[in-house]
NUKOL-520372 format. One record per residue (C-alpha): residue number from 0; residue in one letter; x, z, y. Coordinates in nm, 3 decimals, padded with zeros to 5 digits. Each point is the difference from the previous one (the first is absolute). Example, Ala and Ser with C-alpha at 12.3 -4.5 7.8 and 13.67 -1.06 7.14 Angstrom:
BEGIN
<site><pos>0</pos><code>A</code><u>01.230</u><w>00.780</w><v>-00.450</v></site>
<site><pos>1</pos><code>S</code><u>00.137</u><w>-00.066</w><v>00.344</v></site>
This chain:
BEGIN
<site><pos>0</pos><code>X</code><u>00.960</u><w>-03.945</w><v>01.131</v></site>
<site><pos>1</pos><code>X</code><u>-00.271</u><w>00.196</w><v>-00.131</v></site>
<site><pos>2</pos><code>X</code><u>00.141</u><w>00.096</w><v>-00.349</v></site>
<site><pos>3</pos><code>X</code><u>00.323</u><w>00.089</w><v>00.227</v></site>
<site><pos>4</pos><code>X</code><u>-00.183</u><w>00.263</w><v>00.218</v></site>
<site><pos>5</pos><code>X</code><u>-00.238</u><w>00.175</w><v>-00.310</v></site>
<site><pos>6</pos><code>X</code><u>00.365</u><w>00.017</w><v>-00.214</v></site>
<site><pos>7</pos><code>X</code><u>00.150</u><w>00.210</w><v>00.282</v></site>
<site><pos>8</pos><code>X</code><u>-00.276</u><w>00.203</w><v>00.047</v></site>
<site><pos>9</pos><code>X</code><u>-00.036</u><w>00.020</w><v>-00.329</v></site>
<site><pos>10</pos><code>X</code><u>00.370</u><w>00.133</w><v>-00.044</v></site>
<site><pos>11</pos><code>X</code><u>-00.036</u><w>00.226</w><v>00.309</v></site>
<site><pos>12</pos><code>X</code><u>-00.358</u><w>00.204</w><v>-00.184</v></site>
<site><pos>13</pos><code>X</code><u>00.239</u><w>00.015</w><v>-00.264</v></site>
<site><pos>14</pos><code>X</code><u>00.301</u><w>00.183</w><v>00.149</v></site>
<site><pos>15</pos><code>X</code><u>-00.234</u><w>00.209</w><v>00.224</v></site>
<site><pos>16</pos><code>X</code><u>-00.160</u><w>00.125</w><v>-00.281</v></site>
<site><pos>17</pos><code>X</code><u>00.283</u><w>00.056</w><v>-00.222</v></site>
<site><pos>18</pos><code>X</code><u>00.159</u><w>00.202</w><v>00.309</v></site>
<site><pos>19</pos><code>X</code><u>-00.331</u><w>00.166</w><v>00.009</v></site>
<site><pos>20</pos><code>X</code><u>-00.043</u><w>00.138</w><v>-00.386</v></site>
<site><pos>21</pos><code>X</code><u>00.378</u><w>00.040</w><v>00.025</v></site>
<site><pos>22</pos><code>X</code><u>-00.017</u><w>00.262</w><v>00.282</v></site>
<site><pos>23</pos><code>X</code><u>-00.307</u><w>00.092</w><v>-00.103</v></site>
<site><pos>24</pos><code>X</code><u>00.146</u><w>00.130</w><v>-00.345</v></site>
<site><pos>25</pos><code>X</code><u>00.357</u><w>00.161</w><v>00.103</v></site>
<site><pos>26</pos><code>X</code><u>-00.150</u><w>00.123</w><v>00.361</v></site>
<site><pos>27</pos><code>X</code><u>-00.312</u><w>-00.020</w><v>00.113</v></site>
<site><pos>28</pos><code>X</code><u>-00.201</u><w>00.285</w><v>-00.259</v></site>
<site><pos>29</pos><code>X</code><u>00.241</u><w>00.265</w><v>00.032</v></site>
<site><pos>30</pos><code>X</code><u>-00.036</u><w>00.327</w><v>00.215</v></site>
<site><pos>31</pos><code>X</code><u>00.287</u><w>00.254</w><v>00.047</v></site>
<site><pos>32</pos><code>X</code><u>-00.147</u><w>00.321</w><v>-00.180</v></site>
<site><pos>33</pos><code>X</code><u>-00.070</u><w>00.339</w><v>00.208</v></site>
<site><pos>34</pos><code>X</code><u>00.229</u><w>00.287</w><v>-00.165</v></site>
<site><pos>35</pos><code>X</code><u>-00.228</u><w>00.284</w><v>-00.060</v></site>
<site><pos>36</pos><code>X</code><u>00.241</u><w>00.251</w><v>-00.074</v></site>
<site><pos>37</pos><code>X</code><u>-00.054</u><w>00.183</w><v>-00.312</v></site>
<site><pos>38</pos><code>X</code><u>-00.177</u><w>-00.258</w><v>-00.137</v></site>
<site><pos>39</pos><code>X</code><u>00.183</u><w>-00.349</w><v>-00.001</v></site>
<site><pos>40</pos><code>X</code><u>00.232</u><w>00.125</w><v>-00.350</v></site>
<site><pos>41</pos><code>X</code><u>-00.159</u><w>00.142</w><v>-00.267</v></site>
<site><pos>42</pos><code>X</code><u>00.053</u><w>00.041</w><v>-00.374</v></site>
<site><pos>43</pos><code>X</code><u>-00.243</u><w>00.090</w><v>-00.279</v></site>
<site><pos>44</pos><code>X</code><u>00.103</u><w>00.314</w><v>-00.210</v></site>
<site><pos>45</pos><code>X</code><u>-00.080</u><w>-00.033</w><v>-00.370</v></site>
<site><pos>46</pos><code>X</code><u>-00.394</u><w>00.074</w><v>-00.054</v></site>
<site><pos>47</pos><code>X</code><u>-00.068</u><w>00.034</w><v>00.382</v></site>
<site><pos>48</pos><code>X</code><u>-00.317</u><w>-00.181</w><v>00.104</v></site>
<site><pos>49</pos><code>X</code><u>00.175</u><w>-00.021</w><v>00.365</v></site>
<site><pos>50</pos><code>X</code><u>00.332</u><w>-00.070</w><v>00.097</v></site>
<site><pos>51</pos><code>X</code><u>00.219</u><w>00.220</w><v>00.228</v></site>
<site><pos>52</pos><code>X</code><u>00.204</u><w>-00.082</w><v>00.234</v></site>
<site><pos>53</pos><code>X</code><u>00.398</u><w>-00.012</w><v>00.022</v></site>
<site><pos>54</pos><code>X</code><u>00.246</u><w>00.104</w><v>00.296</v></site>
<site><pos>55</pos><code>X</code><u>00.111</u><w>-00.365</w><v>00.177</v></site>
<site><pos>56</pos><code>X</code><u>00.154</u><w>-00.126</w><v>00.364</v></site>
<site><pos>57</pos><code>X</code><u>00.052</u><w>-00.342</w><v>00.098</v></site>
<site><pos>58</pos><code>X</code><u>-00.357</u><w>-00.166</w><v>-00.111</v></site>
<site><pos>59</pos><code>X</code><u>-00.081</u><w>-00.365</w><v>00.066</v></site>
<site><pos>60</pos><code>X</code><u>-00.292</u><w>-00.197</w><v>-00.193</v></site>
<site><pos>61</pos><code>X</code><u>-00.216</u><w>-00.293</w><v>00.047</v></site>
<site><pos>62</pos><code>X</code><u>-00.319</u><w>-00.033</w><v>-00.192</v></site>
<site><pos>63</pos><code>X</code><u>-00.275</u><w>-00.372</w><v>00.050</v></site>
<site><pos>64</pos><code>X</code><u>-00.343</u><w>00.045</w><v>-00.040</v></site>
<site><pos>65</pos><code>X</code><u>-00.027</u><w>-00.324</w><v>-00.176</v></site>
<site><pos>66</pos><code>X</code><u>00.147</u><w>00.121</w><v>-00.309</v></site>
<site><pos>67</pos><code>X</code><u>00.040</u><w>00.368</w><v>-00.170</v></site>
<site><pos>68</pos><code>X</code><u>00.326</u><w>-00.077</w><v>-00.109</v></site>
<site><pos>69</pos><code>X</code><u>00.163</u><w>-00.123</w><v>00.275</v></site>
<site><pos>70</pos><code>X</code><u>00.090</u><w>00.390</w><v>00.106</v></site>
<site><pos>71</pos><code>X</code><u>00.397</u><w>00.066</w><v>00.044</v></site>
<site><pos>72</pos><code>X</code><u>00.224</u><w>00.297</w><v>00.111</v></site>
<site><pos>73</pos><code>X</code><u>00.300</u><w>00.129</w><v>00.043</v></site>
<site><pos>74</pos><code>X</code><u>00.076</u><w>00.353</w><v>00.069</v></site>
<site><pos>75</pos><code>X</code><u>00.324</u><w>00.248</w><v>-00.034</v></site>
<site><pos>76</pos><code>X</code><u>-00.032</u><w>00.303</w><v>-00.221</v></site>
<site><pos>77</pos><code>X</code><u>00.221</u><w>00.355</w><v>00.022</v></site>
<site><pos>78</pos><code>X</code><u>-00.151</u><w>00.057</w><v>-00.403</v></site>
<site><pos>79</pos><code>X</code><u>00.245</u><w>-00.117</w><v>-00.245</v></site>
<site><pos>80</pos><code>X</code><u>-00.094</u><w>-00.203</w><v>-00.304</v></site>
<site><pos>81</pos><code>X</code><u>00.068</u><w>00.248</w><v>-00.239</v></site>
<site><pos>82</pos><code>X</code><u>-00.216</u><w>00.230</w><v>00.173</v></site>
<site><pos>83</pos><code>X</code><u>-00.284</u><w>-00.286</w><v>00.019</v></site>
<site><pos>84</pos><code>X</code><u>00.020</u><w>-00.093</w><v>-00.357</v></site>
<site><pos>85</pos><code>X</code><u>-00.057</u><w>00.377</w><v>-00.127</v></site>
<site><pos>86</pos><code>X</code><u>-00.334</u><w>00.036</w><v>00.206</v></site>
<site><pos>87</pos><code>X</code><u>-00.161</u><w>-00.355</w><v>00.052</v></site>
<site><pos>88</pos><code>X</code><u>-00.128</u><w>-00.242</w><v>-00.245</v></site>
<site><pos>89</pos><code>X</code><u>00.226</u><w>-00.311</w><v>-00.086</v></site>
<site><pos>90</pos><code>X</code><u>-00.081</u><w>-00.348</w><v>00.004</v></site>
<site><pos>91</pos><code>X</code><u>00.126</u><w>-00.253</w><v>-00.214</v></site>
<site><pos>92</pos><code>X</code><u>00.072</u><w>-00.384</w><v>00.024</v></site>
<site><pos>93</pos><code>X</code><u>-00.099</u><w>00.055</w><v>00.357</v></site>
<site><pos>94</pos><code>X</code><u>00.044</u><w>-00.312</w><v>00.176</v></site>
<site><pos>95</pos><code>X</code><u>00.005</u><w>00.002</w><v>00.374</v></site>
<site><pos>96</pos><code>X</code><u>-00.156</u><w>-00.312</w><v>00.163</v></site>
<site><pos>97</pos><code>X</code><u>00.188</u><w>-00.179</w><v>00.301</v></site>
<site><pos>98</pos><code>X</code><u>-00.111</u><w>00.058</w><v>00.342</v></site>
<site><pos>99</pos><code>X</code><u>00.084</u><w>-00.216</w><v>00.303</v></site>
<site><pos>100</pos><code>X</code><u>00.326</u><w>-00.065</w><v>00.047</v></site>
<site><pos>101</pos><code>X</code><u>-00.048</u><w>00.123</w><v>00.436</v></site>
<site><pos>102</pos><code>X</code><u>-00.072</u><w>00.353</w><v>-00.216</v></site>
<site><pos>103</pos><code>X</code><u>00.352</u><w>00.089</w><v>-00.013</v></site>
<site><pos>104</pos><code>X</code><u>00.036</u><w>00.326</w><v>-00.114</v></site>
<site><pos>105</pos><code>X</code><u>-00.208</u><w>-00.120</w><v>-00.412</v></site>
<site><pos>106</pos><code>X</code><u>00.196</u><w>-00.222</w><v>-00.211</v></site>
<site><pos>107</pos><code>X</code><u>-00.176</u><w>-00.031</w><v>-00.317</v></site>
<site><pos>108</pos><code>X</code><u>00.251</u><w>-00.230</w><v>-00.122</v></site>
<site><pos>109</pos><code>X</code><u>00.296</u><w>00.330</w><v>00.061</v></site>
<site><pos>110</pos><code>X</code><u>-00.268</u><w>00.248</w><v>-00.135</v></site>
<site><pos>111</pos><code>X</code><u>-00.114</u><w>-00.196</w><v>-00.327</v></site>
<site><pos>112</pos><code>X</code><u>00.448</u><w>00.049</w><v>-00.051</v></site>
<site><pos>113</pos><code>X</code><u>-00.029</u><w>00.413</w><v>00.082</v></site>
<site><pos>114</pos><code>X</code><u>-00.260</u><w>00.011</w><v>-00.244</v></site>
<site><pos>115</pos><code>X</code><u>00.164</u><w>-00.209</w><v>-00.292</v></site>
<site><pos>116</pos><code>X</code><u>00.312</u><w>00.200</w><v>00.051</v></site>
<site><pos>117</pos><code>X</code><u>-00.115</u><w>00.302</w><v>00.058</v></site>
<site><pos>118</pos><code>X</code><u>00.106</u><w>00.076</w><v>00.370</v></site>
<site><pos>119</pos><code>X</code><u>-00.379</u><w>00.034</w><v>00.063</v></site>
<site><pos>120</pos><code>X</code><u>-00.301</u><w>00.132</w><v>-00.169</v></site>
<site><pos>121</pos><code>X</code><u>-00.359</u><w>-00.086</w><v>00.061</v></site>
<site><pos>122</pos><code>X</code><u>-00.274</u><w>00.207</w><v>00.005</v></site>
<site><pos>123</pos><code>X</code><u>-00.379</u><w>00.020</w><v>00.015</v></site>
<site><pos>124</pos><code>X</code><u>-00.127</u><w>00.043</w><v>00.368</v></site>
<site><pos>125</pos><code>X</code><u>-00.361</u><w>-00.045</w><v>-00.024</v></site>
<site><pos>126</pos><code>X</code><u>-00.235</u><w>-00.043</w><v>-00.314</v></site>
<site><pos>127</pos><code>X</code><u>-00.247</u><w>-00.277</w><v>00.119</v></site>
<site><pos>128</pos><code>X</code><u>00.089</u><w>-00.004</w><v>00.368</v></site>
<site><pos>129</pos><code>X</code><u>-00.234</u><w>-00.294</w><v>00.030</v></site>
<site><pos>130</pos><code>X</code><u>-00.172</u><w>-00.168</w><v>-00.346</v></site>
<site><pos>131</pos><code>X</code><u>00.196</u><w>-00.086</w><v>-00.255</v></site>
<site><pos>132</pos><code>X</code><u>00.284</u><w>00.110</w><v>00.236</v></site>
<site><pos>133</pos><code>X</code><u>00.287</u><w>00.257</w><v>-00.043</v></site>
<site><pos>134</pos><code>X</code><u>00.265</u><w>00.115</w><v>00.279</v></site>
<site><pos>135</pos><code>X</code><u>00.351</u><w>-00.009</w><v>-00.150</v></site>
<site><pos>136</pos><code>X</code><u>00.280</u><w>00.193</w><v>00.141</v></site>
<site><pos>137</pos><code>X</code><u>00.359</u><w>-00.048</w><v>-00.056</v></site>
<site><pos>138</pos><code>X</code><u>00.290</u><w>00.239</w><v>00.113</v></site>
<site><pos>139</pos><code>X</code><u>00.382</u><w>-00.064</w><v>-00.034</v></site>
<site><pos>140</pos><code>X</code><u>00.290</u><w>00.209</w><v>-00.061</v></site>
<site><pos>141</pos><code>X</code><u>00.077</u><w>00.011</w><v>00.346</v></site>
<site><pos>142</pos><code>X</code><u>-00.320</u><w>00.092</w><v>00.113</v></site>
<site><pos>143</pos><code>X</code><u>-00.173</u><w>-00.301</w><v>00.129</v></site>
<site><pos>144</pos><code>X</code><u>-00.348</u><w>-00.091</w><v>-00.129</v></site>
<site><pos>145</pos><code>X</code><u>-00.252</u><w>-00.290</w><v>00.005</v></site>
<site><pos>146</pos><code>X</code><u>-00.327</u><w>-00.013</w><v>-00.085</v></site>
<site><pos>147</pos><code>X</code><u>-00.215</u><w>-00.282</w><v>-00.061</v></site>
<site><pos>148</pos><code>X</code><u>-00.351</u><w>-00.061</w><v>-00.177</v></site>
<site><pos>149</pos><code>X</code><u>-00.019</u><w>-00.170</w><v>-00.387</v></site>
<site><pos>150</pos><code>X</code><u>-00.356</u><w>-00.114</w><v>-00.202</v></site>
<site><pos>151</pos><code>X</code><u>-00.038</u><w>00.249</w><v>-00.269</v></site>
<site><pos>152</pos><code>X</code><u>-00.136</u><w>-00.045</w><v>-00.308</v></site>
<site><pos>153</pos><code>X</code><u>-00.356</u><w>-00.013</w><v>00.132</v></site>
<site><pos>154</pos><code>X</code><u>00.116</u><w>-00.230</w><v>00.305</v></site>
<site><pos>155</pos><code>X</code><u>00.154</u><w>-00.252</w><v>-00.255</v></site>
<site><pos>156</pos><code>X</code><u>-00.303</u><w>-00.031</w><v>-00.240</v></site>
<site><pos>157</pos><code>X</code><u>-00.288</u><w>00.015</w><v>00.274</v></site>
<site><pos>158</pos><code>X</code><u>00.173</u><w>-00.295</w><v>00.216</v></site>
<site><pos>159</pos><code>X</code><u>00.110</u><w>-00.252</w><v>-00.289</v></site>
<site><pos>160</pos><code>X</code><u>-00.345</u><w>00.078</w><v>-00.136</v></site>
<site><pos>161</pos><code>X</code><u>00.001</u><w>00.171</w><v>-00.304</v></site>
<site><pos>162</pos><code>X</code><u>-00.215</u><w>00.278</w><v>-00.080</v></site>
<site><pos>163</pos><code>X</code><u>00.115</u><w>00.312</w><v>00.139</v></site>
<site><pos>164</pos><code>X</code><u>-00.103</u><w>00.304</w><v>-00.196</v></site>
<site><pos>165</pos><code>X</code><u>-00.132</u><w>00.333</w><v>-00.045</v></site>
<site><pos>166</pos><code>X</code><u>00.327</u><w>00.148</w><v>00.123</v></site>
<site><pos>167</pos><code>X</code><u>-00.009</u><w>-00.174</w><v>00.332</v></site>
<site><pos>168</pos><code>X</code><u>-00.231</u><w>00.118</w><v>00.292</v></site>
<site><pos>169</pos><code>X</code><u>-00.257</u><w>-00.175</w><v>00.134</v></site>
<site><pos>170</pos><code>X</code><u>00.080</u><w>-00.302</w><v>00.234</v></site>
<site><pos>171</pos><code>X</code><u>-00.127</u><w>00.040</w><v>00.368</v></site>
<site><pos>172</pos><code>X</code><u>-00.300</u><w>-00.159</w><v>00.084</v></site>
<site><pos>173</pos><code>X</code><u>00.068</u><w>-00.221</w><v>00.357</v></site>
């Protein structure tokens, strides 16, 4: 009887916590973001140390403070791509990461497409937005735009633990 009783607690710890870590992971870090208008979309400008912001309506973004990449927007743009591409520095091989699928408005899966066929372009947001950490934003054709935050150079080297380099600025002491 006893082995009976520990196996079924023993199953129930087990489905608690995997509902736990489960909601945990797709629900329970994320906060909706504030819009601060003027300031939610912005692109860098070729030898700028700042980036400036772009006209946009129709902003929505979540952002977790358990992870600097776990940042994702959507916004609408009136700026066409052409115009974009002429003033604002490009990104290539950009590779938007998924966000959860109750975040309907950013399908990386539908974005990664734009970008391979070229119905979207990405750009860079934000040069070190946090460590190691750039913002990428992408704008299609018809004016919709995503943005979402990638490990740059510096990210990738200083968290698989290779030496990072002169060219790379200091990591932040915690």
């Amino acid at each position: 009887m006893t082995g009976k009783v520990l196996a079924i607690i023993v199953l129930i710890s087990a489905a608690v916590a995997g509902f736990g870590m489960y909601y945990l992971q797709i629900y329970g870090f994320y906060y909706d973001v504030e819009s601060k208008p003027g300031q939610d979309v912005m692109l860098m400008t070729e030898g700028a140390e700042a980036p400036t912001p772009i006209s946009y309506s129709a902003f929505q973004a979540i952002d977790a403070d358990s992870s600097p990449i776990r940042y994702r927007a959507c916004f609408e743009t009136d700026m066409t791509l052409a115009g974009i591409e002429e003033n604002y520095v490009a990104v290539e091989n950009a590779e938007p990461l998924t966000a959860p699928g109750w975040f309907d408005c950013f399908d990386a899966v539908a974005v990664a497409d734009a970008l391979k066929s070229g119905e979207a372009k990405a750009f860079l947001g934000a040069k070190n937005i946090h460590f190691g950490v750039d913002r990428i934003v992408a704008v299609t054709n018809g004016g919709k735009g995503y943005v979402w935050h990638a490990l740059n150079n510096c990210g990738e080297k200083a968290y698989d633990g290779t030496v990072i380099g002169e060219e790379c600025p200091d990591r932040p002491q915690n």
